[in-house]
C-alpha positions, 0 to 999 in steps of 0.5 A: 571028671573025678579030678573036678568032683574031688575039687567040688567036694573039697570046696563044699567041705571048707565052706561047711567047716567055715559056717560051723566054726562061725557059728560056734563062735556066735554060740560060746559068744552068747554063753559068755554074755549070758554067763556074764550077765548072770555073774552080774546079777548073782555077784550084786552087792549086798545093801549096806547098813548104814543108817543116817545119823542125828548128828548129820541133821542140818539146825535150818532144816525145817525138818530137823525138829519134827525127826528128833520129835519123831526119835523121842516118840519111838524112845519114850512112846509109853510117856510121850503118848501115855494117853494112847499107850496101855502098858509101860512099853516103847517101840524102843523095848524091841527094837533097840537103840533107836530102831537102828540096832541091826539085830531088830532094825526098824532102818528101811521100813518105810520103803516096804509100805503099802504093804498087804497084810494078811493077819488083818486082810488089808494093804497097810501104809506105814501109818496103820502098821505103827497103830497095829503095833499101839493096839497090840504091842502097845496094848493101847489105842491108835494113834491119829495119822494127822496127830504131831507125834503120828508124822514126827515118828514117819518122819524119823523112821523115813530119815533113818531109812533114807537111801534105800529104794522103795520095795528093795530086799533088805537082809536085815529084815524080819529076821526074828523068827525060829523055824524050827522050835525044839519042843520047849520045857516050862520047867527048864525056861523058868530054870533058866530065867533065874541061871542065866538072870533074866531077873536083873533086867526083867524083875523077878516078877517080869514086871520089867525095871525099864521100858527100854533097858528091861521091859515088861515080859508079862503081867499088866505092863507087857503086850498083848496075846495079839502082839507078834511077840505072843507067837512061839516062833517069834518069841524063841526067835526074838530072844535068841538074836537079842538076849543076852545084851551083848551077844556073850554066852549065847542061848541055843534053840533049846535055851530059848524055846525053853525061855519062850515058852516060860514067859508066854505060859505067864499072864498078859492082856488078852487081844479081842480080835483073835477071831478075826485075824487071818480072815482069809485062812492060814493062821498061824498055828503057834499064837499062844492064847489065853487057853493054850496058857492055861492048857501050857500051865497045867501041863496038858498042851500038845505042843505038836499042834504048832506046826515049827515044834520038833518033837523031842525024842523023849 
């Protein structure tokens, strides 16, 4: 009897140690599936940047004519469209070299609209963005969505985009804003404007000597205070990626807080819309307005009231 028990037992023990290590199997089986499937999506390839070239166009592609229009548009908007366009700017003055300099590249976004807006609480197409920037930017008048130039110029941004799926992240994308902004110093940023000659390019005066080369910074002929560049966080962004040309001698968040502040301190067109914008709250708290100017030249602007600002130690 003892005999038979010790068999049962011995029986029941290698089934449970049969079932336990079946399921141990199935369990490390699905972690590796699981670990895997993760490495997969983590380990996705990056979107390469290689934006289609002119060259590529083929001559009998009705197509062609309105795409290289649509180029000349975005190089030449203050002379192409000089009727629409308020100041002596182009798409060009910020995004260099066609829209195809990575730095401030314009390559994919077509595929991010309809898009929601809040600054305007509306979905924008590609259309209304481009006549977001002709009144702000561009300190002018929309351009008419069914006009030769508004299609040649969605014409040539969609080519250069070609290849990228609607919606997808692109990493180059939006990469012009300064998170954190070192509590700027006027007086250094117009020591600085002369050190490091801004002025070769942006005349003394900021009036510009190119639309393209060297753009206005201020006066009449630059944008508007509605414009994204008449933000701290943008402006200080914009000019530490992009200035000076050629990335030699790279300014330090310091430098172009300094350099940001100076140019916005200046006189510009003032937008009427302010009061309107971000209708649903959340305004951003670094729009530099034409009283926070006057308040920045007199010496007397908090600059603690910008949430990005870090405080200096002094």
């Amino acid at each position: 009897m003892k005999r038979s028990n010790m068999l049962k037992i011995s029986l029941l023990f290698v089934v449970l140690t049969l079932i336990f290590v079946a399921c141990s199997k199935d369990k490390n089986k699905n972690a590796q599936t699981e670990t895997q499937g993760n490495q997969q999506e983590t380990g996705k390839e990056e979107l390469a940047y290689d934006p289609p070239s002119l060259e590529d166009l083929d001559e009998d592609d009705p197509m062609t004519e309105m795409i290289q229009y649509g180029e000349k548009v975005f190089n030449e908007t203050n002379t192409v469209l000089a009727e629409e366009v308020g100041n002596e700017l182009s798409c060009q003055s910020c995004h260099a070299d066609g829209g195809k300099d990575k730095v401030s590249s314009m390559v994919g976004v077509t595929t991010q609209f309809p898009q929601y807006r809040p600054r305007e609480d509306a979905v924008f197409t590609i259309q209304d963005r481009i006549n977001g920037c002709m009144l702000r930017s561009m300190n002018g008048d929309k351009i008419d969505h069914k006009s030769k130039e508004m299609r040649a110029i969605v014409s040539y941004l969609s080519y250069i985009s070609e290849g990228i799926e609607t919606g997808e992240d692109i990493p180059w994308r939006m990469q012009n804003t300064m998170e954190e902004i070192p509590e700027p110093n006027v007086a250094n940023g117009e020591a600085l404007y002369e050190e490091k000659n801004c002025m070769t390019c942006h005349a003394t005066d900021g009036s510009g000597i190119d639309p393209n080369t060297g753009p206005a910074l201020w006066g009449e002929n630059s944008f508007n205070d509605g414009a994204g560049m008449g933000r701290m966080s943008k402006m200080a962004g914009f000019i530490q990626n992009n200035m000076p040309p050629g990335g030699e001698d790279p300014l330090t968040d310091q430098e172009a807080a300094d350099l940001a502040a100076f140019i916005l301190s200046k006189e510009r067109p003032e937008w009427e819309g302010h009061d309107d914008d971000w209708p649903k709250g959340d305004k951003p708290t670094d729009i530099i307005t034409k009283e926070r100017k006057d308040k920045i030249k007199e010496g007397t602007f908090d600059w603690t009231e910008i949430e990005a600002i870090v405080p200096s130690e002094e």
